[in-house]
C-alpha positions as CSV (number, residue, x, y, z in Angstrom):
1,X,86.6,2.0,38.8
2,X,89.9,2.9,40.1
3,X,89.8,6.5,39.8
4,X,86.2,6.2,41.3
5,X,88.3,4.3,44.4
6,X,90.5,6.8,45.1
7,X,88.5,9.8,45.1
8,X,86.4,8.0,47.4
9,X,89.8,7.4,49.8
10,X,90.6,11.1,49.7
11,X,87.4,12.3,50.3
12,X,87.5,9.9,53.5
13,X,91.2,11.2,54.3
14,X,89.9,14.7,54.3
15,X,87.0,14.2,56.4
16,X,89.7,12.8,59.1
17,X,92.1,15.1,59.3
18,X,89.3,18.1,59.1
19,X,88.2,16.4,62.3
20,X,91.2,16.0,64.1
21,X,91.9,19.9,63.3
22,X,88.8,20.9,64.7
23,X,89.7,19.0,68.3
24,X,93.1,20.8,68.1
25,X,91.6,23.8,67.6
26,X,89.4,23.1,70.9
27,X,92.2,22.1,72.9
28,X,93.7,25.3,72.5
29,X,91.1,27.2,73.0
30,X,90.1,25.6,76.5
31,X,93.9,25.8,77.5
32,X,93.7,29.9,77.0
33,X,90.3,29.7,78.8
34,X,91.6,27.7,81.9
35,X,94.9,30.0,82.2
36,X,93.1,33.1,81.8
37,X,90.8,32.3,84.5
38,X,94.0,31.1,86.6
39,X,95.3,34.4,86.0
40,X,92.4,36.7,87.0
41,X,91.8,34.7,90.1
42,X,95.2,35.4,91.4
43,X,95.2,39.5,90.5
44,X,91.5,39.1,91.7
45,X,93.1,37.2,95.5
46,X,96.0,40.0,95.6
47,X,94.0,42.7,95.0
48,X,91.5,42.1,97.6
49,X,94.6,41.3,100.2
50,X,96.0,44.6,99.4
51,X,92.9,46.6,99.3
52,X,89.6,44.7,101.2
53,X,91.7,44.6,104.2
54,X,93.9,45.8,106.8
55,X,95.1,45.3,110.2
56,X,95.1,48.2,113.5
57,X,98.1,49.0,114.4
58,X,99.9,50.8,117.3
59,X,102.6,53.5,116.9
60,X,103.0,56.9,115.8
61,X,100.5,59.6,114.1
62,X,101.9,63.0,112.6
63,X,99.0,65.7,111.3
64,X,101.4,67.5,109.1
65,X,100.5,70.7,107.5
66,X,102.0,70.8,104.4
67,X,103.3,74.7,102.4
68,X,104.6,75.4,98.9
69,X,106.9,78.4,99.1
70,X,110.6,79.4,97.5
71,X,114.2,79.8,98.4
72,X,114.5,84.2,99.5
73,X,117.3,86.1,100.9
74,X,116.9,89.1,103.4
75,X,120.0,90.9,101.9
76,X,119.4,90.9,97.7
77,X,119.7,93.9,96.1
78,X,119.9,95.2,92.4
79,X,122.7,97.9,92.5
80,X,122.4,101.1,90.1
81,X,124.2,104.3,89.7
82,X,122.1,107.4,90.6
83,X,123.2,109.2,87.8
84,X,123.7,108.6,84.2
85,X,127.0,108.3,82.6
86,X,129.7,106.3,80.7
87,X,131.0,103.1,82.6
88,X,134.7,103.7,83.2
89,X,135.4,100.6,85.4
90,X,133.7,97.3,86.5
91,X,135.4,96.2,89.1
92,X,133.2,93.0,89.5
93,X,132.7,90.1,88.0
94,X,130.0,86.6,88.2
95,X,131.0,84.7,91.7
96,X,133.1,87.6,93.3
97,X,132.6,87.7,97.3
98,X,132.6,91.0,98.3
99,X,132.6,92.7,101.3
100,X,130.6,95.5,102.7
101,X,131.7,99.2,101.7
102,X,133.5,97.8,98.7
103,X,133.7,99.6,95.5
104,X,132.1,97.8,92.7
105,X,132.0,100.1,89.9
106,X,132.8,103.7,88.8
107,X,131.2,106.0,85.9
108,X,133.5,108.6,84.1
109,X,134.1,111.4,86.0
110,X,135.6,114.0,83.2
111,X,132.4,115.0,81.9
112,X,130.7,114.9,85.7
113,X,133.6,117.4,87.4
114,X,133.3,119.2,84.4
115,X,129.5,119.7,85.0
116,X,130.2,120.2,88.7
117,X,133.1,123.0,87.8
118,X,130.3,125.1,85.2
119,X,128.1,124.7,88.2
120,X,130.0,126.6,90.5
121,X,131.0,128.9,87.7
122,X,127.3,129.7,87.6
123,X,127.1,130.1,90.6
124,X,129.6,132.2,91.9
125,X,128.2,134.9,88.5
126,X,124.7,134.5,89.7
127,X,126.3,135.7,93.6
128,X,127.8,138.7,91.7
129,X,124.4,139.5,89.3
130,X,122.7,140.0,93.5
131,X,125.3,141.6,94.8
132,X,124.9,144.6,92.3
133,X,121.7,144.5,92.5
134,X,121.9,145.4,96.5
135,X,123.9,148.1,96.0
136,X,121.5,149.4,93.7
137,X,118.4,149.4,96.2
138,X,120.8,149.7,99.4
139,X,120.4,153.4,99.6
140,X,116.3,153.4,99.0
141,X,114.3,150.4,100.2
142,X,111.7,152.5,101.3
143,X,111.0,153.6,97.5
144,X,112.1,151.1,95.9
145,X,109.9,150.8,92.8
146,X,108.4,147.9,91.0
147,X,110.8,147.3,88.6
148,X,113.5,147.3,91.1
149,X,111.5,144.8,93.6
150,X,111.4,142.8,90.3
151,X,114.7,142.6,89.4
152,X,116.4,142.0,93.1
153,X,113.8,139.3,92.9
154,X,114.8,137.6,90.0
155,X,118.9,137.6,90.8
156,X,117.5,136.1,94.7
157,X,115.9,132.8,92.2
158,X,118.8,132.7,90.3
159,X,121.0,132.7,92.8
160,X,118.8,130.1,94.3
161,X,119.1,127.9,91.3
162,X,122.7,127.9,90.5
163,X,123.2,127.1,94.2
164,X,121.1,123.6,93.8
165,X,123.0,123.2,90.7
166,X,126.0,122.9,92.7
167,X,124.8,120.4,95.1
168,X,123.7,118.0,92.2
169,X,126.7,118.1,90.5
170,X,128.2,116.9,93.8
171,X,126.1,114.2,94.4
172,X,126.5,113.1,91.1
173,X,130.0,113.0,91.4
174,X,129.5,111.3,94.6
175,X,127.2,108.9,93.1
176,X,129.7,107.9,90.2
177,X,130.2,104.7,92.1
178,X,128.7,101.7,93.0
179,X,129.6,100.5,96.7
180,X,128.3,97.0,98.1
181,X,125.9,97.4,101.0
182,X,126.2,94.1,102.6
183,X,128.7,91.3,102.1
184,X,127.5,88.9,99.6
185,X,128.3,87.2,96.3
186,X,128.2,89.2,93.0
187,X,125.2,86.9,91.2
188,X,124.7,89.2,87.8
189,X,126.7,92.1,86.0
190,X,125.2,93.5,83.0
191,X,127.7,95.4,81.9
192,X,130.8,93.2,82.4
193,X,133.2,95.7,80.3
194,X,133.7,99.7,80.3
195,X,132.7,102.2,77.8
196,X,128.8,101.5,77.6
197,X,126.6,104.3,78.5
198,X,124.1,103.7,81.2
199,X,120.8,105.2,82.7
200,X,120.1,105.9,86.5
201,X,117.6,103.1,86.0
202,X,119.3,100.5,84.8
203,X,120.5,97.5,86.8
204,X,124.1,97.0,86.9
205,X,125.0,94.3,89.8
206,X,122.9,91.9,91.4
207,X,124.4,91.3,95.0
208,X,122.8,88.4,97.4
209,X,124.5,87.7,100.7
210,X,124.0,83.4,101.0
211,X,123.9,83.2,104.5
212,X,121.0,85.7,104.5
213,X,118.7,82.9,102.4
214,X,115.7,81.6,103.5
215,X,112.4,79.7,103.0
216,X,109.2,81.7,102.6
217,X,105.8,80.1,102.6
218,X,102.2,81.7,102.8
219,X,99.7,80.5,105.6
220,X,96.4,81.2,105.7
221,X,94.2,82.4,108.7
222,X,93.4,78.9,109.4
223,X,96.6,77.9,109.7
224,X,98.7,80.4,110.7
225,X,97.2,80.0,114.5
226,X,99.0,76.6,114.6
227,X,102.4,77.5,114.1
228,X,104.9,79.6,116.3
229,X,108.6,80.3,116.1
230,X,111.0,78.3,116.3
231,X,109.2,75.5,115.7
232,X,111.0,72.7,113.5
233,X,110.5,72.4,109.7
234,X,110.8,70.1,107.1
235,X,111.9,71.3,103.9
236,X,112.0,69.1,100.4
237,X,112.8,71.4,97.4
238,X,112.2,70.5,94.2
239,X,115.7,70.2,93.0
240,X,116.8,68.0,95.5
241,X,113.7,66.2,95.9
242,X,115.2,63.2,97.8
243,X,117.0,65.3,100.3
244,X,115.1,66.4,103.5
245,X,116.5,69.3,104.9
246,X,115.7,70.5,108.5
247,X,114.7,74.4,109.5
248,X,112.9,76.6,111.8
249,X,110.4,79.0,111.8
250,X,112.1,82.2,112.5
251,X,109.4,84.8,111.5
252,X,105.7,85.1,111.0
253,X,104.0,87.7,109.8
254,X,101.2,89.9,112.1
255,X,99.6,91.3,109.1
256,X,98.5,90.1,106.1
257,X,100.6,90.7,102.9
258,X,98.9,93.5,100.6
259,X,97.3,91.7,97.2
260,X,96.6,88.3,98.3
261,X,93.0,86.5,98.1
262,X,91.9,86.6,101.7
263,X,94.2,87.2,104.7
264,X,97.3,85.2,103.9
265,X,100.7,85.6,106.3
266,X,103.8,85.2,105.1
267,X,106.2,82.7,107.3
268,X,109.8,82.5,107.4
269,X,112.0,79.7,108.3
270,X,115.6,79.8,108.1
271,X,117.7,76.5,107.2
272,X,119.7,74.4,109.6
273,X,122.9,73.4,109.1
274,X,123.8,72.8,105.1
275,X,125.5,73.9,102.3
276,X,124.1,77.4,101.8
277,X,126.4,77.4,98.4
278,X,123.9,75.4,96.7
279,X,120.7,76.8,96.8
280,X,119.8,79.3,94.5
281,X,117.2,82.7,95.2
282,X,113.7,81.3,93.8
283,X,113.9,77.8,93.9
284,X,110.8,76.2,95.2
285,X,109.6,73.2,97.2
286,X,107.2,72.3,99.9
287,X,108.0,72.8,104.0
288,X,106.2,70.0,106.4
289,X,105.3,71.2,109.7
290,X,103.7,69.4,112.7
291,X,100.4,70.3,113.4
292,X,99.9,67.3,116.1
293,X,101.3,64.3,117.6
294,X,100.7,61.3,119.1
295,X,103.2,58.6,119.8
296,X,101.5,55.3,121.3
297,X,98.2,55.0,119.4
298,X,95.9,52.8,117.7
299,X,95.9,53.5,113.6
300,X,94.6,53.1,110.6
301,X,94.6,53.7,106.9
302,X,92.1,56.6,106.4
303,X,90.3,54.9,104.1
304,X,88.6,52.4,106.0
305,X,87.1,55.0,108.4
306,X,83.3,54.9,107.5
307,X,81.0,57.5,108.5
308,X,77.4,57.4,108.9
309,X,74.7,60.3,110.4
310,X,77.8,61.9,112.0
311,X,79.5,59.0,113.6
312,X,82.6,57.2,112.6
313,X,83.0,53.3,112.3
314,X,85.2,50.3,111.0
315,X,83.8,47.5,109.2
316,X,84.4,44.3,110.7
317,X,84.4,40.2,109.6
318,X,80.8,39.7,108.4
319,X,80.3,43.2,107.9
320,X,79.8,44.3,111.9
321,X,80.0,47.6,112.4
322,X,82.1,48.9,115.3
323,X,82.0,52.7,116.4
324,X,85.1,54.6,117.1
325,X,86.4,58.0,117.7
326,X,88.8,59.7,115.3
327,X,92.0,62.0,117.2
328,X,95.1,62.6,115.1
329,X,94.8,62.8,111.4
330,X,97.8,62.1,109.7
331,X,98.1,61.8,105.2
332,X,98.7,57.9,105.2
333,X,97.0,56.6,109.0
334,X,94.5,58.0,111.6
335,X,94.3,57.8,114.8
336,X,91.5,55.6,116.1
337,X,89.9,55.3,119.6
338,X,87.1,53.0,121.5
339,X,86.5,49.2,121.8
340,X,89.2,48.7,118.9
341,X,92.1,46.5,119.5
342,X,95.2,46.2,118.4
343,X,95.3,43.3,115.6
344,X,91.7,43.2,114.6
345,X,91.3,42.7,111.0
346,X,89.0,45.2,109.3
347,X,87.5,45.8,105.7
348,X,87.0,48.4,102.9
């Protein structure tokens, strides 16, 4: 009888705490409910503030035309010897300034006057080789046979030959250095030491003159009709994205450049005043240019501009529709124009 009582208590205990689990259980699951609703409401309410509605507004709208282009330099030049030889002397080194006229570098000239000495030596017996051959025939040019003909011939092309000889051995000794044709600052050397042999073709000094840089950009047909020198630039490049930098169109092309898609011009704009030092030949970025302006006008975002059979209208409390004319287009606000006020409230 007892151990039949107490089961019977347990089973009762059991029951009552299974119960009261189960209405814990529900509690906490209507809390999550209520604060997840609470939650959605409010990103539901801020989200339509920030994007069902806006206000129009008065002030200024800039249609900017916006170019990609890269950091050029009208003096940059890769500087070679024009003849081939062993490098005796590099006279310049990563960072030099160097001024205009200023000797650079200089091949070994042993083997070159050498070459320039057996070149007049050739010469001077191919002179000799005609002038025996003219005493030969001076006596008979009237008969003067085939063989003769050929021979005075032949000592006229030598002559001929060893005489251009001459002259390039003297350019090449000429050419045994490298002068700098602009002032500039020495960017590149490839061969920083002496003693390395070296082609006509290969590049030995990379000169660039810093206050020669500039912006280039390509505009199309379509767009190059809206600028015209000296007209003010903005320039952002991409390593110094948070710096503006101010410019102006010094150049633009009358013909289109050779290998592009469709007629493309290429546009110039030279910086303002800054620190030259730092930019760098082929750096890129994008140059903002005014297209059109207007400074008192009624705006706003372009996204609530509707359109509808050809006209343009903003949507209105209750879903009224008002026509309006659109003027300046600008990336963040438009221009608006008609029975619009400033301070209506208008929706997505």
């Amino acid at each position: 009888m007892v151990i039949e009582l107490l089961l019977k208590m347990a089973k009762k205990e059991s029951k009552t705490d299974q119960k009261k689990s189960n209405r814990r259980r529900w509690l906490w699951l209507l809390m999550v409910v209520v604060i997840a609703s609470l939650i959605g409401w409010k990103i539901w309410q801020g989200g339509k503030d920030d994007t069902e509605k806006a206000t129009v507004l008065r002030g200024e709208v800039v249609e900017e035309l916006v170019l990609t282009g890269q950091v050029k330099a009208e003096e940059h030049a890769s500087l070679v010897f024009q003849t081939a030889g062993e490098v005796a002397w590099m006279g310049a080194k990563e960072g030099d300034w160097v001024k205009k006229g200023q000797i650079l570098a200089k091949l070994d000239t042993v083997s070159l006057n050498a070459a320039y000495q057996q070149a007049l030596s050739n010469l001077r017996a191919a002179e000799a080789t005609l002038e025996r051959v003219y005493d030969e025939v001076k006596d008979n040019d009237e008969d003067e046979d085939f063989l003769t003909k050929e021979k005075r011939t032949a000592a006229e092309v030598a002559k001929d030959r060893a005489y251009e000889g001459v002259v390039m051995a003297q350019r090449n000794l000429r050419n045994a250095g490298i002068v700098a044709p602009f002032d500039g600052v020495v960017v590149s050397v490839t061969h920083p030491y002496s003693g390395v042999n070296t082609t006509m073709a290969e590049r030995q000094i990379e000169l660039i003159n810093p206050e020669s840089v500039y912006f280039s950009v390509n505009a199309d047909q379509t767009e190059v009709v809206d600028l015209k020198i000296g007209q003010e630039a903005k320039i952002r490049l991409d390593a110094f994205s948070d710096e503006e930098l101010i410019g102006e169109i010094e150049y633009i092309a009358l013909a289109p450049k050779v290998g592009e898609v469709g007629a493309v011009y290429e546009v110039k704009i030279r910086f303002g005043e800054v620190d030259l030092s730092k930019f760098r030949v082929g750096m890129t970025g994008d140059v903002f240019l005014t297209r059109e302006q207007v400074t008192d006008a009624l705006y706003v975002p372009p996204r609530f501009v509707n359109s509808e059979k050809g006209e343009r209208f903003l949507l209105l409390d209750g879903g009224k529709k008002m026509k309006v004319e659109v003027g300046v287009e600008g990336e963040d606000r438009i221009e608006v124009r008609g029975e619009v006020k400033e301070g209506d409230v208008i929706y997505d």
